[in-house]
C-alpha positions in Angstrom: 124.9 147.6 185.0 124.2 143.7 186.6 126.3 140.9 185.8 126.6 140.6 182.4 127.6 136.7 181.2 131.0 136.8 179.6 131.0 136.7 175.7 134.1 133.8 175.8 136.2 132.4 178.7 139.4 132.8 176.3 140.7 135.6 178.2 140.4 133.9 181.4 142.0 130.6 180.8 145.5 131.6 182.3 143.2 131.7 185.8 142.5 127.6 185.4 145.7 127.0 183.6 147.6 128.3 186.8 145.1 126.8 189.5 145.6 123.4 187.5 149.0 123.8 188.0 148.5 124.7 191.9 149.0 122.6 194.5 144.9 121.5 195.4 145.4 121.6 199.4 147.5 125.0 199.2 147.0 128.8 198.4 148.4 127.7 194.8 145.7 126.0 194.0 142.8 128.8 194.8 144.5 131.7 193.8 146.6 131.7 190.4 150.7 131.9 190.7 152.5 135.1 189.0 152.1 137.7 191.2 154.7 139.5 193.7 152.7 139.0 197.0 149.8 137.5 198.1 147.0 137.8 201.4 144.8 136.1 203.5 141.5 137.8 204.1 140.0 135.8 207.2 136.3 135.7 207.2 134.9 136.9 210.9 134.0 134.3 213.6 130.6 134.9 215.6 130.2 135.5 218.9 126.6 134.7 220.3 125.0 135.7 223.4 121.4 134.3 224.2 119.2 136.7 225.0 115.2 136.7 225.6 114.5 138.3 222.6 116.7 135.8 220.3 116.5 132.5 222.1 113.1 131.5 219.7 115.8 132.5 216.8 118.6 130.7 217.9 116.4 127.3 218.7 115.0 128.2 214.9 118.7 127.7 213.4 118.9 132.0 212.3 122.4 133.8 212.6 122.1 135.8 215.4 126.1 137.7 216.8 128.3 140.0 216.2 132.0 139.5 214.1 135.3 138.5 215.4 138.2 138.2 214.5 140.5 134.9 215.0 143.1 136.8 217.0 140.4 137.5 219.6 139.0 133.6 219.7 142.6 132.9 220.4 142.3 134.4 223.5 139.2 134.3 224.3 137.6 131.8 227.3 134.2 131.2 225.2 133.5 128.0 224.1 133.5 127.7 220.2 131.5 125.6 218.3 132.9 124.9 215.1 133.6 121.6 213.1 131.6 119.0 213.0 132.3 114.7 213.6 131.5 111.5 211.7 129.9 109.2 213.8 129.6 105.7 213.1 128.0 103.2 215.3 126.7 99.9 213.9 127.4 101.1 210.3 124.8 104.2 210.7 126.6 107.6 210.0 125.6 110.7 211.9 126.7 114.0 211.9 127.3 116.3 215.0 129.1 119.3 216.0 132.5 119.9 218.0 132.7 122.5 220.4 136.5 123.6 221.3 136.5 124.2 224.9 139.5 126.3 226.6 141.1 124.4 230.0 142.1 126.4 232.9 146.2 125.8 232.0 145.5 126.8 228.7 144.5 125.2 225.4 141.7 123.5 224.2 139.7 120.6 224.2 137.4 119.5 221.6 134.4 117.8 222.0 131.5 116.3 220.9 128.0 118.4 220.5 124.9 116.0 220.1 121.7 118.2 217.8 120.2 117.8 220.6 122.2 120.9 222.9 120.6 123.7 221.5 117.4 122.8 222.9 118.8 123.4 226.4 120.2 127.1 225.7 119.3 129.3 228.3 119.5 133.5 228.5 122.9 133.9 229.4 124.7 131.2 227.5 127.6 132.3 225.2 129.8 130.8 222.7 131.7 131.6 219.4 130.4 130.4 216.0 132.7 129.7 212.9 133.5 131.9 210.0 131.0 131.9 206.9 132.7 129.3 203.9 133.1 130.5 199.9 131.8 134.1 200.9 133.4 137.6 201.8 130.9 139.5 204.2 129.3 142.5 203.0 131.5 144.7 205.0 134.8 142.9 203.7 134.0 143.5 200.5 133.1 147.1 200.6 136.4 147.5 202.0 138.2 145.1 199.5 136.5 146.9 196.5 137.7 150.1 198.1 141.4 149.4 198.0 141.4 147.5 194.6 140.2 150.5 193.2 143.4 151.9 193.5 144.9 149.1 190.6 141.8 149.2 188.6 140.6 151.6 186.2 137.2 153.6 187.7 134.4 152.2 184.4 136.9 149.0 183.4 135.0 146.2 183.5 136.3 142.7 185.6 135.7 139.4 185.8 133.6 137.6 187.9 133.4 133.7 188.6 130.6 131.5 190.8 131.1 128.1 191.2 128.9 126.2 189.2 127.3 123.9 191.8 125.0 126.6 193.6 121.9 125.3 193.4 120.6 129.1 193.2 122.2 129.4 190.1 119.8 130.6 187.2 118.9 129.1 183.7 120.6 132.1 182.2 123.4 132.3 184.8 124.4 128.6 184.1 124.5 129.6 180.3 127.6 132.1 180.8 130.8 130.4 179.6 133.6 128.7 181.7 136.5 127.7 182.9 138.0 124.9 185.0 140.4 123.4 188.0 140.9 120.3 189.2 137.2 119.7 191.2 135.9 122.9 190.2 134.5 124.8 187.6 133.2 128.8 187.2 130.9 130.3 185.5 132.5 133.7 184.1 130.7 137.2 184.1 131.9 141.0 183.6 130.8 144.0 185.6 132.8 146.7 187.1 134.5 146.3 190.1 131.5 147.8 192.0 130.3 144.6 192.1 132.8 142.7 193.9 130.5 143.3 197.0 127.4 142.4 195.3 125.3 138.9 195.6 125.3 136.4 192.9 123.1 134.3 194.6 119.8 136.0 193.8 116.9 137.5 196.1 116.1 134.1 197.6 119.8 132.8 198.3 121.2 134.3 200.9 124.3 136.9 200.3 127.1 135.1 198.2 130.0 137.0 196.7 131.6 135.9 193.4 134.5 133.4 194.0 136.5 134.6 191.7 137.6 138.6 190.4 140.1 139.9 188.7 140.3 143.0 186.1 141.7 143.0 182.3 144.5 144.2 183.2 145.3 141.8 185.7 147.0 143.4 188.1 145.3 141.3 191.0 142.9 138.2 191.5 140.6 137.4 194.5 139.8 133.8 195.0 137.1 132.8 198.2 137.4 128.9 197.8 133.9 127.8 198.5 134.6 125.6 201.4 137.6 128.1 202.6 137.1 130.6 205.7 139.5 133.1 204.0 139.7 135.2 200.7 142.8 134.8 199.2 144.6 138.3 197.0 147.4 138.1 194.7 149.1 141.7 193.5 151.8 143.7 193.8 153.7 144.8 197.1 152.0 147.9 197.5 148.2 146.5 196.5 148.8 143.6 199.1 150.5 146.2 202.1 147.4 148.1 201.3 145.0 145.1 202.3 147.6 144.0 205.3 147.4 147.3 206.9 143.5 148.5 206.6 142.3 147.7 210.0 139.0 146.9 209.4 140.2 143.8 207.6 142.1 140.9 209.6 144.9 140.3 207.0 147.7 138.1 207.1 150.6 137.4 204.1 151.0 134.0 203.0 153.0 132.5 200.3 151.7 129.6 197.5 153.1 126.8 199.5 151.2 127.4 202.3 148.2 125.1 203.2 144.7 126.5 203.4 144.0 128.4 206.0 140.8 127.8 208.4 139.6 128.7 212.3 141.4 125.9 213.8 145.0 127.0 212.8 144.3 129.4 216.6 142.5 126.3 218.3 145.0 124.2 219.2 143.8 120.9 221.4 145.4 119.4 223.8 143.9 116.4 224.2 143.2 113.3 222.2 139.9 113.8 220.1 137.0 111.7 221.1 136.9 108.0 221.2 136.1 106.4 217.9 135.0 110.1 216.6 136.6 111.7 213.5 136.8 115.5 212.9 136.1 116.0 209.4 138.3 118.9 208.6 139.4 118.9 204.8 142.1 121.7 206.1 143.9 119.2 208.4 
């Protein structure tokens, strides 16, 4: 079975009715309120190593690294390139990457990376790239799907939502009913819970998890904000302990209130940012 488009979203408005309720900059307002105990999934960081045999892929822009977790960029003495500026000189807006940049006391300083740098990598150089935004990786989700399983009935169908701006989206897919939240809206499908680590984003897109799941009888939801580094789970205590204690998974509890989480929460500057530069960070 593929993704099937849902028949009618009226089963799945208590999903935008909570979320509408939600607080927009908080967990309340990606994942819906109700349930005993919630977690933060946090999507892997990258760390790169130029090599001879990927330098002509890293000057081409292709993913090239292995995953780490945030608790190892905490402590690690790598550069990190991550975030990006607003630039604005004369009235012309450019846009450019920040690298955080650990001091020999400690911390981190942030600074500005012109387009222009990664035409001077060299064999040798290292450095940690951000978490992936709005998707689990493949991995994650295997594992996810694995320990859901236990609250979900084995051929009980869920509910899948994409957010209805991907441009991959098909004709057909951009037929399926949906719901709404403030500055976002799904498209709903139903599949079995299989599918949570499956791509909605076609054989052209690359991989892109639903951002939404959740089975009928709602004993959990799984929100991946598309511009959030983390996948958020509501359930019960011993669904959510389940998820906290897998150790393939970097897991951490959080409560509604809390603000979004992102890569930055571990990088903590201790400098002024650059003159007349802003850090566009919607998780600030």
């Amino acid at each position: 079975m593929s993704f099937q488009a849902a028949n009618n979203a009226d089963e799945a408005h208590w999903v935008s009715k909570a979320l509408g309720e939600g607080e927009w900059s908080n967990v309340s307002g990606i994942v819906p309120s109700g349930f005993e105990v919630y977690a933060a999934v946090r999507h892997p960081a990258w760390r790169v190593e130029c090599t001879e045999e990927n330098l002509s892929d890293l000057l081409s822009g292709h993913h090239c690294g292995r995953p780490v977790r945030w608790a190892e960029v905490a402590e690690s003495d790598l550069p990190v390139g991550y975030g990006y500026v607003y630039y604005t000189e004369r009235g012309i807006a450019q846009d450019r990457g920040t690298q955080f940049r650990r001091l020999q006391q400690g911390g981190w300083i942030v600074e500005e990376i012109p387009p222009a740098s990664m035409q001077t990598l060299r064999p040798g150089d290292a450095w940690i790239d951000g978490p992936k935004e709005g998707t689990l990786e493949p991995d994650q989700a295997r594992t996810l799907r694995n320990v859901l399983a236990r609250e979900t009935e084995n051929s009980a169908l869920c509910w899948f939502g994409i957010w209805e701006g991907f441009g991959y989206l098909t004709e057909a897919q951009r037929t399926a009913p949906t719901i709404e939240a403030p500055d976002r809206r799904w498209h709903l499908f139903r599949a079995t819970l299989d599918h949570l680590e499956l791509s909605l984003g076609g054989d052209w897109f690359e991989y892109q998890t639903a951002n939404l799941a959740w089975p009928d009888n709602r004993n959990w939801c799984l929100a991946t904000e598309i511009d959030a580094e983390v996948t958020y789970v509501g359930g019960d205590k011993d669904l959510i302990t389940a998820i906290l204690d897998e150790p393939s998974l970097e897991a951490v509890p959080v409560r509604l209130g809390d603000r979004l989480a992102s890569l930055h929460d571990v990088l903590t500057p201790v400098v002024e940012w650059p003159t007349n530069y802003y850090l566009a960070s919607r998780f600030e």
